[in-house]
N, C-alpha and C positions, 0 to 999 in steps of 0.2 A: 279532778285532774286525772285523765289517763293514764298516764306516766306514773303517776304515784301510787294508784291501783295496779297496776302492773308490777310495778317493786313492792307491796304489799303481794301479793300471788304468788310473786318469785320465792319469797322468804317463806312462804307457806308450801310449796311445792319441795325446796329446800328439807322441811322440818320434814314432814310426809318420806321425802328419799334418805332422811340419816335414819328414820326408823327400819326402812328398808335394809339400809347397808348394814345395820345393826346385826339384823336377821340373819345377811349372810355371812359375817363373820361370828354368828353365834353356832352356826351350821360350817366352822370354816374345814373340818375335815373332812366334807364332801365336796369334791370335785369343782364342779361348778358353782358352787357359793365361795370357794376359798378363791376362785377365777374375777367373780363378779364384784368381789370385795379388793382384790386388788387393781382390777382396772377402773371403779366408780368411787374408792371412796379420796383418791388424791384432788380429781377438780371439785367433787363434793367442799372438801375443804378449804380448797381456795375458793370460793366462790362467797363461802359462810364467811370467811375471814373477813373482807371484805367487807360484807353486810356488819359485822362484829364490830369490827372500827367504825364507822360509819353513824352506827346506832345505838353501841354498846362501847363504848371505848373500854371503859374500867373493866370488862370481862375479857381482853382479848389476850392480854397476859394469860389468863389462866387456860381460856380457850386451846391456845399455840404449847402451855403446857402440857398438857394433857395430851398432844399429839405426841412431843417431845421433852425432855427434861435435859438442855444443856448442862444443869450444874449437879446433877446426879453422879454419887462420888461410884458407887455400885449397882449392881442389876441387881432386882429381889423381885419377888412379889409386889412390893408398895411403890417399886420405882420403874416398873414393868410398861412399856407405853404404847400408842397407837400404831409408831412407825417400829417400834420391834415389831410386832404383830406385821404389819405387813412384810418386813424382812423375812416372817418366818421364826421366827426365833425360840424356840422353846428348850425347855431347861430341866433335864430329868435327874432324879436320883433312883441309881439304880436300874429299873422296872419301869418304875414311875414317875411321871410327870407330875411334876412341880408346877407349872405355866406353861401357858402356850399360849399361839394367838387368839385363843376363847377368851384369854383373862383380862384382853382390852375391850370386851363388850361392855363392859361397866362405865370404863371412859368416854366410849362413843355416845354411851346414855348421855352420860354429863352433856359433852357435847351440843348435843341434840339440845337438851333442854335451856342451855346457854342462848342458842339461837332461836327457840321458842319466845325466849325473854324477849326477843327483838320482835319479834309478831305480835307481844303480848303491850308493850311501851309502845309501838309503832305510832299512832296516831296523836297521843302525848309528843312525840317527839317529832314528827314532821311540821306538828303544830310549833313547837318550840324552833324549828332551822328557818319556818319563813317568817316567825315574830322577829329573830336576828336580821333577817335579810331585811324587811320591812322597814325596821329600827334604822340600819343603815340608809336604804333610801328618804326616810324621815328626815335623817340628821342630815341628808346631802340636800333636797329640797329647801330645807329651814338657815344652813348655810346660805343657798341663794336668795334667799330672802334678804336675809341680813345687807347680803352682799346690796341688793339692790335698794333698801335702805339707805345705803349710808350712802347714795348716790344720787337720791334724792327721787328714786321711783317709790313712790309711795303708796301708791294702789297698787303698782304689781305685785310691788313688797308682801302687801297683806293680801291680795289674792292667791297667793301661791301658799304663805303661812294657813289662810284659810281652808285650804285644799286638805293642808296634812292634820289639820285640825278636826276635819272631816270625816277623815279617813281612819285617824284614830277613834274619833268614838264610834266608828263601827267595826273596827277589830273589837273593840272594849265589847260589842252586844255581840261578834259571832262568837268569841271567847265566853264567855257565858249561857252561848247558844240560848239569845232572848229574840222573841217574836220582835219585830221590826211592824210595824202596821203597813209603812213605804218609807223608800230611803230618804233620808232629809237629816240636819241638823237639828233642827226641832223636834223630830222623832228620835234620833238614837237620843238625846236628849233626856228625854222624858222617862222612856222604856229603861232606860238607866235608874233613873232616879225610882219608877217603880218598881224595878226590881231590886233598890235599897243596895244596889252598887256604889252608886256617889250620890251622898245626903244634899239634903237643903239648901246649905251656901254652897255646896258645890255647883248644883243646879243653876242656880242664880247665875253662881260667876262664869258657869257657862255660856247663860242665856246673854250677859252682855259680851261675851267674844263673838255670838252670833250674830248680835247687830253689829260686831264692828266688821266682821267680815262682808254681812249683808252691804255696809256703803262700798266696801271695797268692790262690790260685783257688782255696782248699781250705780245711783247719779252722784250722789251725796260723798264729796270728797273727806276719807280719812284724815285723820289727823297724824302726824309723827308720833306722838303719846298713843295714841290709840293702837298705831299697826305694829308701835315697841310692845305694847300689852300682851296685843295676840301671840307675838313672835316668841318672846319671853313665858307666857302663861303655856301656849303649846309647848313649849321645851321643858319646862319642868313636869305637864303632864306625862311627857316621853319618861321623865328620870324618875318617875315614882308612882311608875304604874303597878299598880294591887295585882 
């Protein structure tokens, strides 16, 4: 998918420019880096946030801290943050400088590597939003099923249950990333069972949902018992997938 390589890039283009801005507010009392860090690192941040949510929920608290600390009772060293630093804000005693915007380069790190973590999950987790999405158009298909069950279509019933029936044991082999020989029932099937995914009787009691779906696609009229099997054995393979 396009689209999904493209927002994998994006977030990688991301990581690549906080180490960038890093730079110039490590360099920020020259001129032109203290310039570059305050006009590149505000949509830098919205943009990560974003991604953050998105792919990292549980780190965005921290993320948006580290920018900022609303509930910081004082400024110090330890509660010193991204957006002092871009105000400018430094804090001397005497002669000497105490902080200044150099002493948010540590957080930017953080930062940084906060959204790395999203490049580094990425594929886990794209994996994991269209097993959700899938999941729901499952349970919406398997619905209609039902539905036309109980109205006395009985081949469409199980044709349609057969479908998602389908469809899941071949998420089941790209999920395992297993050789496939050609697509079929009979093949995600097999390739299942020898890659010791789902044992013996499981095999079996898949092998008879194939033949029930097989009349359903075919001349040989299903029975009501039979297209309840599928309907019912497909559904609870959805609820207790490994």
């Amino acid at each position: 998918m396009p689209q999904i390589d493209d927002l994998k890039s994006e977030i990688a283009v991301l990581v690549k420019k906080g180490y960038t801005i890093a730079g110039y507010l490590n360099q920020y009392s020259e001129k032109d880096n203290h310039e570059l860090f305050l006009s590149e690192y505000e949509p830098w941040y919205t943009k990560s946030l974003v991604l953050i949510d998105q792919f990292l929920p549980q780190r965005k608290e921290d993320f948006m801290r580290l920018y900022t600390d609303n509930n910081r009772k004082e400024l110090n060293i330890h509660t010193y943050s991204i957006s002092d630093a871009l105000n400018g804000i430094t804090i001397s005693r005497g002669w000497e400088e105490i902080y200044n915007p150099q002493t948010a380069v540590r957080l930017l790190f953080r930062q940084v590597q906060i959204l790395k973590t999203c490049l580094e999950i990425f594929d886990s987790r794209v994996f994991e939003m269209k097993s959700i999405l899938q999941r729901e158009l499952f349970d919406s298909d398997l619905r209609a099923a039902k539905h036309l069950l109980n109205n006395g279509y009985i081949r469409a019933s199980g044709a349609i249950a057969g479908v998602v029936f389908e469809k899941y044991l071949a998420t089941q082999c790209l999920k395992y990333n297993l050789d496939v020989p050609k697509p079929g029932l009979s093949n995600y099937n097999n390739t299942l069972k020898k890659a010791k995914i789902i044992n013996q009787i499981e095999w079996r009691e898949n092998e008879v949902l194939i033949d029930i779906r097989n009349k359903c696609d075919h001349l040989n009229e299903p029975t009501t018992e039979e297209t309840t099997k599928l309907i019912d054995m497909t559904e609870k393979m959805l609820n207790t997938t490994k």
